[in-house]
Structures are given as C-alpha cells and as structure tokens.
N, C-alpha and C positions, 0 to 999 in steps of 0.2 A: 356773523357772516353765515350767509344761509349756503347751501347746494347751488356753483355756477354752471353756467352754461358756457363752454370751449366758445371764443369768435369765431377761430379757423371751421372746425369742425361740426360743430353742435353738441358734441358728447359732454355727458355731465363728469364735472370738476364736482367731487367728495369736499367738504368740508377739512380746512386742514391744510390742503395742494396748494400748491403755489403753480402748478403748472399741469395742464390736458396729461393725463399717460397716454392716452393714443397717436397725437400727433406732435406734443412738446411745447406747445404755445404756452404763455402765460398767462395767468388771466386775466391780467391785466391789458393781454394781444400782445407782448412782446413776442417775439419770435424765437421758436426753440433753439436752444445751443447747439454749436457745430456738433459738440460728442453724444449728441439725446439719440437712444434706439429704444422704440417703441418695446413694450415686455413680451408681444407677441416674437418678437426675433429672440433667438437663441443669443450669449454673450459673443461677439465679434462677427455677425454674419451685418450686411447692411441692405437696405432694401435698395432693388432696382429702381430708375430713373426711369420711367415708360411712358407713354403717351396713347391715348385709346387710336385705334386703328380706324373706328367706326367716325370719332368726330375732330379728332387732337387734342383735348383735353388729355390733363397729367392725370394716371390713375393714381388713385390711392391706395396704401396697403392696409389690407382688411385682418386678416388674420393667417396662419401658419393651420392649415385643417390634415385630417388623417381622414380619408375616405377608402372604402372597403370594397375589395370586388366580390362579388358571391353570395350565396344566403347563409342565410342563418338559420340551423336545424330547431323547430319549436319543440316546446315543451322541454323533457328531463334535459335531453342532449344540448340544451344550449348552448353551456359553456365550452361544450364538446365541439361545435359548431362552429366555434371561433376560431378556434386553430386548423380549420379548411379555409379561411379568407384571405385574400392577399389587401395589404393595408399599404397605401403610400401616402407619403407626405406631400403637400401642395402647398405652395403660397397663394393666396387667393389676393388677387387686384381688383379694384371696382372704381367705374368711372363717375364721377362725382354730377358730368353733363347729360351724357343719354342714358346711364345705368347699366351697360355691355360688364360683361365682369369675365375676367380669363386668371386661367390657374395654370402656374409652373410648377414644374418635380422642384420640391423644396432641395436647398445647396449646401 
C-alpha cells in the first residue's frame, strides 16, 4: 500500500492511516466520525460551522497560525527583538470555491 491521496480533501494519507488527519475521512471515503478534531485544534476546542461570505461555500479550517506585529531587530539583537513583538493566535479558514480566506482571534 503506497502513499494515498484524501477523496475529501486532496491531502496525502502516510502509509499506515486508515484515515486523512486533516479533515477525518477514510480512505476508503468513509466519512470522519462524529468525535474526529483535526490536530491543528487544541484537545476540546471544535471548529466553527461558516460559510464564505464572498460565494456560500462552507470554509475549511486550515490551520491555528501565531502572526507577529512589529519588526524584528537584525543582526546580534535578534533574539532581543522578539520580546518587542506582539504575537496573537488566529484560526485561519479557506474557501475551498473562490479561495477568500478569513482569520479569527483563536478561542
């Protein structure tokens, strides 16, 4: 059994898996179980139900990202630089029809 490729999604299935980690399917296409939460989520948070604004398509959840306000001091001081940044957590959603993609303060 070689490396598959997710039905739902596209994302490649590891040799091994019996099921997508990103979206839960099987890969055989059964459809992920009611308790499946993708490993980008923290243990008991669950992703929002949303729908793109731009066309009604359901977004998908991409990942949980940390984005930085501020720069970054080069050279020696860099590491020193970091602790001047403000960093928040985002859930990042993507629409799988027209590509629009919106980020909420992570919950």
């Amino acid at each position: 059994m070689g490396r598959e490729t997710c039905k739902t999604c596209g994302e490649a299935v590891e040799n091994g898996y019996t099921i997508c980690w990103k979206c839960g399917t099987g890969v055989d296409g059964s459809p992920p179980a009611a308790e499946f939460v993708p490993d980008a989520l923290a243990p008991g948070e669950t992703q929002r139900t949303l729908a793109c604004l731009r066309c009604g398509t359901g977004l998908s959840f991409v990942r949980r990202m940390k984005l930085h306000e501020g720069s970054l001091l080069p050279g020696l001081l860099l590491d020193v630089g970091k602790l001047f940044t403000n960093r928040e957590g985002f859930d990042t959603y993507a629409c799988p029809g027209c590509g629009k993609v919106e980020f909420f303060l992570a919950g």
